[in-house]
Structures are given as C-alpha cells and as structure tokens.
C-alpha positions as CSV (number, residue, x, y, z in Angstrom):
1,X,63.5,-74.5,0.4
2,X,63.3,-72.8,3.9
3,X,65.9,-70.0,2.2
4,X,63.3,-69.3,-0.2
5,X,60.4,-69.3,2.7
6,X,62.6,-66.7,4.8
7,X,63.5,-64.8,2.2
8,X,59.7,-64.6,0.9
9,X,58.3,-63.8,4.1
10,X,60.6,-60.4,4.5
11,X,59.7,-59.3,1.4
12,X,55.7,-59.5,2.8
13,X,56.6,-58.0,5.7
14,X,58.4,-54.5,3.8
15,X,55.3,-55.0,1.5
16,X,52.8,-54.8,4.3
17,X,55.1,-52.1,6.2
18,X,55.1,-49.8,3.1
19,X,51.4,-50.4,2.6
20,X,50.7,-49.4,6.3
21,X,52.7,-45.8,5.5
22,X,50.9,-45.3,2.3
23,X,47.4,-45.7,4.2
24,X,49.1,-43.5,7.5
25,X,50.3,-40.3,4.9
26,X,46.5,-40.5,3.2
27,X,44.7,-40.4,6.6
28,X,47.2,-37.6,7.5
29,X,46.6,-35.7,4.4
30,X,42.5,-36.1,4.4
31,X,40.4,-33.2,5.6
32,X,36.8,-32.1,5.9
33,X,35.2,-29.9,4.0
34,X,32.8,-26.8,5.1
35,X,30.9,-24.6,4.9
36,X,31.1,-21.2,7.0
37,X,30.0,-17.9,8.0
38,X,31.5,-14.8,9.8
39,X,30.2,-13.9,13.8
40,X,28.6,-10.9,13.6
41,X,28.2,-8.4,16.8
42,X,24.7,-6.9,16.6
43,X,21.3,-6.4,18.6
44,X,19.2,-9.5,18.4
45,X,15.6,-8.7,17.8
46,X,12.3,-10.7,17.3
47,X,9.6,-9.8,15.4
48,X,6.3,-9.9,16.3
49,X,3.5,-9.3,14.4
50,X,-0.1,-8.1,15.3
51,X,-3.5,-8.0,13.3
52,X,-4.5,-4.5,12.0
53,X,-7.3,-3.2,9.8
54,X,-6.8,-0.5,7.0
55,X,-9.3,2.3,8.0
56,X,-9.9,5.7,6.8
57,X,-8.2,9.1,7.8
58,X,-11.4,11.1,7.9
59,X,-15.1,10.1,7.3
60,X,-17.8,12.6,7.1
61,X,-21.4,12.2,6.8
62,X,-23.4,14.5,4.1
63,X,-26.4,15.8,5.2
64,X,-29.6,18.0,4.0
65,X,-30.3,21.1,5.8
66,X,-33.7,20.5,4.9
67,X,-36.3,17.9,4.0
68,X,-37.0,17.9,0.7
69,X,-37.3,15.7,-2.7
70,X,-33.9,14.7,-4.5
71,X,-33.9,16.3,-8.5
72,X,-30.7,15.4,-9.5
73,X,-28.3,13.0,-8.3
74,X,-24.7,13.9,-9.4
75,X,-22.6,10.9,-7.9
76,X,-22.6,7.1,-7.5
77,X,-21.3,5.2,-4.9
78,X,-17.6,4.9,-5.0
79,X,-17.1,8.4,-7.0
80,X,-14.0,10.3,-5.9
81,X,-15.0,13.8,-5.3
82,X,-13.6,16.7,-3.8
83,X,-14.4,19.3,-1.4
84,X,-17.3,21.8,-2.5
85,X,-18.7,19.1,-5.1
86,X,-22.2,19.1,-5.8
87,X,-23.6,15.6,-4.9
88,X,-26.9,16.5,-5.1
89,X,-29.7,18.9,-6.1
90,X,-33.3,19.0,-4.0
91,X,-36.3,21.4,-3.5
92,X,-37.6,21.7,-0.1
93,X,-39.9,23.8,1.7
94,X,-37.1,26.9,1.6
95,X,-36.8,26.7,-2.6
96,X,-34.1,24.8,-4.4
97,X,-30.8,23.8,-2.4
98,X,-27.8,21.7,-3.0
99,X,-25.9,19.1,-0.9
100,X,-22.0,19.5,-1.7
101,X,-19.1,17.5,-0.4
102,X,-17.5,17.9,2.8
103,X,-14.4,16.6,2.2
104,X,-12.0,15.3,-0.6
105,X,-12.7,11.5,-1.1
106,X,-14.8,9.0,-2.0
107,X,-18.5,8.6,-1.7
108,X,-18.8,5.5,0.9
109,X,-22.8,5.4,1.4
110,X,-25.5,6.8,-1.1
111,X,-28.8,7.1,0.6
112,X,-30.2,9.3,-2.3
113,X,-32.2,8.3,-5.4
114,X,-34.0,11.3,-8.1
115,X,-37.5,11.7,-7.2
116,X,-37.4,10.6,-3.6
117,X,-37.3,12.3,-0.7
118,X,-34.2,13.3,1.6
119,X,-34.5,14.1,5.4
120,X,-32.3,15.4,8.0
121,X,-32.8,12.5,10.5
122,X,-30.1,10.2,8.6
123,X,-26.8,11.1,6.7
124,X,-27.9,11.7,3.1
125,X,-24.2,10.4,1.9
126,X,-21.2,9.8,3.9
127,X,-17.8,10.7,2.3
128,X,-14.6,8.9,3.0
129,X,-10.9,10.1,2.5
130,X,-8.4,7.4,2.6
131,X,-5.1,9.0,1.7
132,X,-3.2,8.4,3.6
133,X,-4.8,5.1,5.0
134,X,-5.1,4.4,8.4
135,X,-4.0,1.1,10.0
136,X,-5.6,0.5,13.2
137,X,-4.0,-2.1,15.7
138,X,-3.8,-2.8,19.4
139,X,-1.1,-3.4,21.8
140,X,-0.6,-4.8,25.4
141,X,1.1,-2.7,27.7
142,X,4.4,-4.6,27.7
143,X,4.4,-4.7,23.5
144,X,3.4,-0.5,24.2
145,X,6.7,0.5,24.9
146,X,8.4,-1.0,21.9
147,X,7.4,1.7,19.5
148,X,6.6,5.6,19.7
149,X,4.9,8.0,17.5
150,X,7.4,8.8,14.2
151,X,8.4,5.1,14.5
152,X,7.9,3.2,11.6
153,X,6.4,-0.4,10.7
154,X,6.2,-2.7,8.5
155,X,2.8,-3.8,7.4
156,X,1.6,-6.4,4.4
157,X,-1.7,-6.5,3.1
158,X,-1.9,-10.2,1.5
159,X,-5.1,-8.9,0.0
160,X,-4.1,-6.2,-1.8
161,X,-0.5,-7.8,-2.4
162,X,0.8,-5.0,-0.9
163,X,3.3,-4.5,2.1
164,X,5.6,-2.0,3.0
165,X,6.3,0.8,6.1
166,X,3.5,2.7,7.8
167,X,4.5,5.5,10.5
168,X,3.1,5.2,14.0
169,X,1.0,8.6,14.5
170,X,-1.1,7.8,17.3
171,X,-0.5,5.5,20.8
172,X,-3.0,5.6,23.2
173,X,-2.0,6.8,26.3
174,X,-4.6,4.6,28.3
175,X,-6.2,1.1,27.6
176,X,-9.4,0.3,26.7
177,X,-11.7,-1.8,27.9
178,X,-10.1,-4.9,26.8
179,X,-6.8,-3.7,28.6
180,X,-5.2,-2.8,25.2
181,X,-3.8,0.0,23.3
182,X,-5.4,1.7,20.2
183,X,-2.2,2.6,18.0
184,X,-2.4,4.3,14.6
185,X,-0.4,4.1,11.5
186,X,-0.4,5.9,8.3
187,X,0.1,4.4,4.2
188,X,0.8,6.9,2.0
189,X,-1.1,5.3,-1.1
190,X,0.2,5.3,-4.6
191,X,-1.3,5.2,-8.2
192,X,-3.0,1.8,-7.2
193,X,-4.6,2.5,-3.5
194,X,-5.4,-0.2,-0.9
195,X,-9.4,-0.2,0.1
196,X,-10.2,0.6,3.5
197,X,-11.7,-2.5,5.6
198,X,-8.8,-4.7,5.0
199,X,-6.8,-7.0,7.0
200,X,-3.0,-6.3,7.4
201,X,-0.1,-7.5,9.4
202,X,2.0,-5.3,11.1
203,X,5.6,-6.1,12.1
204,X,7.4,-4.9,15.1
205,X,10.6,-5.8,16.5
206,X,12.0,-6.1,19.9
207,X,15.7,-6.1,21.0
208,X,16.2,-9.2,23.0
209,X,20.1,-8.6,23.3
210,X,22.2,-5.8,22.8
211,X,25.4,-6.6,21.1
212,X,25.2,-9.9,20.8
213,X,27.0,-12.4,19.4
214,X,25.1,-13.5,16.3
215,X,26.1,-16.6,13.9
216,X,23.8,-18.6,11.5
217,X,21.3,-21.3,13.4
218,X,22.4,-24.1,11.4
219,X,26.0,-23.6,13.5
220,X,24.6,-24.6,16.5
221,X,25.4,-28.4,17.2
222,X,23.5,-29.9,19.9
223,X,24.7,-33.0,21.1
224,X,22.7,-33.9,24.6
225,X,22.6,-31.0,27.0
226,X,25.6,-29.3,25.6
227,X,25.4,-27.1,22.7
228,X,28.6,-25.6,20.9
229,X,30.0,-24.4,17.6
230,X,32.7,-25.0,15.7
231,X,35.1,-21.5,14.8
232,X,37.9,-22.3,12.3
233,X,41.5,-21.6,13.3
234,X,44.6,-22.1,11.0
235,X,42.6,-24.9,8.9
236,X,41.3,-26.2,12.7
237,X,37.9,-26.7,13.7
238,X,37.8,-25.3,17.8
239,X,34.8,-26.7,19.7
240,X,33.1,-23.5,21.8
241,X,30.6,-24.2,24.4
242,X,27.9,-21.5,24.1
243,X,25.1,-20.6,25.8
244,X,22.2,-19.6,23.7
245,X,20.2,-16.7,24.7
246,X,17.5,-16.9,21.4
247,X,16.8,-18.8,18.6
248,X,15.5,-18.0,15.7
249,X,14.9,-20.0,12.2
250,X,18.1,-18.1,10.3
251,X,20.2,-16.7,13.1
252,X,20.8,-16.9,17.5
253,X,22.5,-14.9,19.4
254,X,25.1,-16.9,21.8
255,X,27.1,-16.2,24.7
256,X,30.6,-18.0,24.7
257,X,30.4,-20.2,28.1
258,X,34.3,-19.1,28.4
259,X,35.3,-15.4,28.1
260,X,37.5,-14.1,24.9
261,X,36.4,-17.8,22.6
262,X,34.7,-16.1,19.8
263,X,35.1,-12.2,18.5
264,X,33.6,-10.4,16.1
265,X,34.6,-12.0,12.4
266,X,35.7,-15.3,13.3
267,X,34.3,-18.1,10.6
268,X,32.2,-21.1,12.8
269,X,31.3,-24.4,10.5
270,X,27.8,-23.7,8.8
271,X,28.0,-26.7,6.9
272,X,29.8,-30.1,7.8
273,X,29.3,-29.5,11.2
274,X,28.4,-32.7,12.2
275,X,30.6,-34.7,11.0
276,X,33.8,-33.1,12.4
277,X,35.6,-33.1,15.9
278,X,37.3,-30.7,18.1
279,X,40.9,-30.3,16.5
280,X,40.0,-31.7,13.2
281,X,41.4,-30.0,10.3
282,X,39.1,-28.6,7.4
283,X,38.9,-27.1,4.2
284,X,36.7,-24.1,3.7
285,X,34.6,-24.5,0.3
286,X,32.4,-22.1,-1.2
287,X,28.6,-21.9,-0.7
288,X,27.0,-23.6,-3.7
C-alpha cells in the first residue's frame, strides 16, 4: 500500500512540474499589443484665433450737384452697378441732370424715391464694392509681429459657411486708442459672395519650438510628476522621460530628459500605453 502511495505521489509531482513549464513557456511567449506612430522633427505652432468683421474695399457716397426733384429712379437697393451708371434722373434749378455711379458695386443706401426731392446736404446713394472683401481685425503688439503684409490667413465665416485664406494687406504701424492694431485682409469672392458686415474668425499661428520633437498626445503617459513615453525597440517597449514644452489636443512637442533617447522616426506606443512596462515586449497592430 505505501508502494502504491510513493509511487502516486511522483507521478503528481512530474504532473505539477510539467504543468508549471507549460504556464512558464505561455507567460514567456505573451506580448502586448499597440498601437504607434513615428516622431516627427518639426516647428511646433499654436493657433490663435481672433474675431474679425468682413467689410468692404471701397465705399463711396453718390451725391447731387444740385437740389432738385428725383424723375426717374433707375436702381433699388442692393443692385450691382458699375462705374458711369445712371442711378438717377432729376431737374433742378440748372435744367435736367443725372446722378451716375462712382464706383463698380452695389447700391448699399437708397435715399431717393420719384417725385421727391434730393439735396446736396446728405449722400443721395452710397455705393459699395466688396470684391475682394475686406476682413478687418486687431492685434496686440506681441500677436503684431507674427504676421506681415503678403502673409496669409486662414479665416471661416460660420455664417456664410465659408472659410478659407485671406492675404494680410494692411498692419498698422501704430495702435489705437485701445492699444491695438488695425490689420487688413483680403477674400477674393467667387460665384457665391460673402456679404459685408459679417463675423469671421481668423487663424494665425505662432512657432513655439523650432525643430521640435513632435509625437501624438495620446503618447504621453503621466504617472505622478513624471511624464514619459514609450519608443519601440526590437519588439521592446523603452520608457523615455521627457519634458514637455506644449501640449496641444492631437500632438506635443517634447524634449528627451536624456540626450540621443528619441530621433527623428522612431515608433512611441500610441495605443496600449498604459498597460505596458519598461522592457516589456510588444506587438505592433494596425490602426483600426
């Protein structure tokens, strides 16, 4: 009876040994997956945006050279005319005269109606030309020096569900009264224009860092004070302390705490992240 005992338990104990191997060669073989993306070496901007209003390039008032009483009207309000035009016919003290358009554009203000009289105290009509458009926005004096005139911007017009670039033409070269800058951008308008009066955005950027090293947001792991990121390495995830000099919602710019870490190229963990440690080895998977 004890043979059989003896002879049972070695069989349990090879049982139990071979089990423990089996376990050892699946932990040995098990890796993480992730997700990466490749450091990039760039200048790190920010945008900032500023509130602007679409004006128009020219605006000229229309007005009689004499008083007189309005005979035919020619025009409504919001008629495109061009320059030369006849808006409006009128017989005054001097005989029969005309009142023609100063400008190509578009007839703003109407202060005429047939039969009534017209003076020369108040603009008759004023004439607008908004092509290009004008987009009219101020800066301080540290956001002054991020553009020039050529430069361009981008703009939007949520309005008009429009955006697109504008090019700086005028900077003031002294602040108002308000301590800001008048600055002037142009829109080349197309087959369907954006109206003068509007609110737009305009975007500018600023460099914050000049070749900097540049990697997704989401690869930044915080854990306390320290923050770090994960570059892969022959199927090895390398912890790299960084210092980051700005964050933004998609990408930061970093500074390796220790020289020659990351270069230009290398993959850092953009997915999976968190759930890996320094040395551990990984399998890159494609974005879904």
């Amino acid at each position: 009876m004890k043979k059989w005992m003896l002879m049972l338990a070695v069989i349990s104990v090879f049982i139990l040994s071979a089990c423990n191997e089996e376990t050892d060669e699946e932990e040995v073989e098990t890796v993480t997956p992730v997700e990466v993306e490749e450091v990039t070496v760039e200048d790190f901007s920010v945008t900032k945006s500023f509130t602007a209003r679409s004006m128009p390039n020219d605006q000229v008032p229309v007005l009689a050279e004499a008083p007189g009483e309005v005979e035919e009207l020619f025009v409504e309000r919001g008629d495109e005319v061009e320059e030369g035009d006849v808006i409006a016919e009128y017989s005054s003290q001097y005989g029969w005269m005309e009142m023609e358009a100063p400008i190509d554009g578009i007839i703003q203000e109407l202060n005429l109606q047939e039969g009534r009289m017209v003076t020369t105290e108040e603009p008759a009509a004023v004439v607008i030309n908004t092509d290009p458009l004008v987009l009219h926005f101020q800066l301080t004096t540290n956001n002054r020096d991020l553009i020039e005139v050529g430069d361009d911007v981008r703009y939007k017009v949520s309005q008009a569900d429009r955006d697109g670039e504008a090019e700086v033409t005028y900077i003031a070269s002294t602040a108002s009264e308000s301590g800001l800058f008048d600055v002037e951008a142009e829109i080349e308008q197309t087959d369907d224009p954006i109206s003068s009066g509007l609110t737009a955005q305009v975007e500018i950027d600023e460099v914050i860092e000049s070749d900097a090293y540049v990697v997704p947001t989401e690869a930044i792991v915080e854990r306390g004070a320290d923050q770090f990121v994960y570059v892969i390495e022959n199927d090895e995830a390398i912890r790299v302390d960084v210092d980051v000099i700005s964050m933004q919602s998609q990408y930061t710019a970093i500074d390796p705490v220790a020289d020659d870490i990351i270069a230009e190229g290398d993959t850092v963990v953009t997915r999976g992240q968190l759930t890996i440690e320094d040395g551990q080895t990984v399998r890159i998977v494609e974005e879904d």
